[in-house]
N, C-alpha and C positions, 0 to 999 in steps of 0.2 A: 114756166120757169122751174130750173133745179131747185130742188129742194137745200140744197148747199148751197147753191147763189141766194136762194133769200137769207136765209140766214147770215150768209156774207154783208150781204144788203143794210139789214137788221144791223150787224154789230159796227160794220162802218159807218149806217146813219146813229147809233146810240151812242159811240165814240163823239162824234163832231157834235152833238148834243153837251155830252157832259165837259167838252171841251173850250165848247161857248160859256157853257155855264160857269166854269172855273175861271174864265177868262174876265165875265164883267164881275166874279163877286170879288176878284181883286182890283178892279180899277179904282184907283182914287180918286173924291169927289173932284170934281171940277175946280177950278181956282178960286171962285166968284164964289162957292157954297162957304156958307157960313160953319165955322166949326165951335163944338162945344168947348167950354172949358176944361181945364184941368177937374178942377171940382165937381163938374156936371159926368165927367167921363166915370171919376172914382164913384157917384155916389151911382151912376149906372150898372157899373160892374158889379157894384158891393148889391145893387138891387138883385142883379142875375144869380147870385148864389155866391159868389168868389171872396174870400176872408184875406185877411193879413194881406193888404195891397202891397207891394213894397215900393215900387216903380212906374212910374208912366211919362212915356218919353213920346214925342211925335215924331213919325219916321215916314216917310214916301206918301203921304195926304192920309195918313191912318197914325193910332195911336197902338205902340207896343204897351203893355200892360203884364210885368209881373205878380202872381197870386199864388194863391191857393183855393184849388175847389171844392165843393160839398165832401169830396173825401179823403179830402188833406194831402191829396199829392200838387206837388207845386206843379203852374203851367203859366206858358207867355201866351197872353192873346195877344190879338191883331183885331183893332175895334175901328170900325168906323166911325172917321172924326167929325162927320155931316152927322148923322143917324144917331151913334152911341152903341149900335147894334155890334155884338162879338161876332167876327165874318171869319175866324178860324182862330184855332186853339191847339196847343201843342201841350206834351206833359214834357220837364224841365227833369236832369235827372237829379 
């Protein structure tokens, strides 16, 4: 095999990889999964590092969460509302 067809190979099987991946870390929990509290979410986030919560609204089976992080610029997470786990984070201008 070409040396440019593996590598073709390569970035089209590493694509469909990171594309699965992005794919389940946004699925929302199942219907039946239990989700945390409001309370349980806040004191989650406040555990991960994030100050000055201001907001947390539940949106598409995850929890939006406005803050601020360890270095004071504001951002919206995206937290999972089974888990509590932060599954993506944006900075906020």
């Amino acid at each position: 095999m070409h040396k440019t067809a593996r590598h073709f190979i390569l970035a089209l099987a590493t694509g469909a990889a990171l594309t699965l991946g992005m794919a389940q870390a946004q699925t929302p929990p199942p219907a039946n999964a239990p989700q945390l509290t409001l309370r349980e979410i806040y004191d989650r986030v406040e555990a991960a590092g994030y100050r000055n919560i201001r907001e947390i609204e539940h949106e598409h089976g995850r929890y939006k969460v406005k803050a601020q992080n360890a270095q004071g610029a504001r951002v919206k997470l995206y937290v999972n509302a089974a888990s509590g786990a932060v599954e993506h984070t944006r900075t906020r201008d």
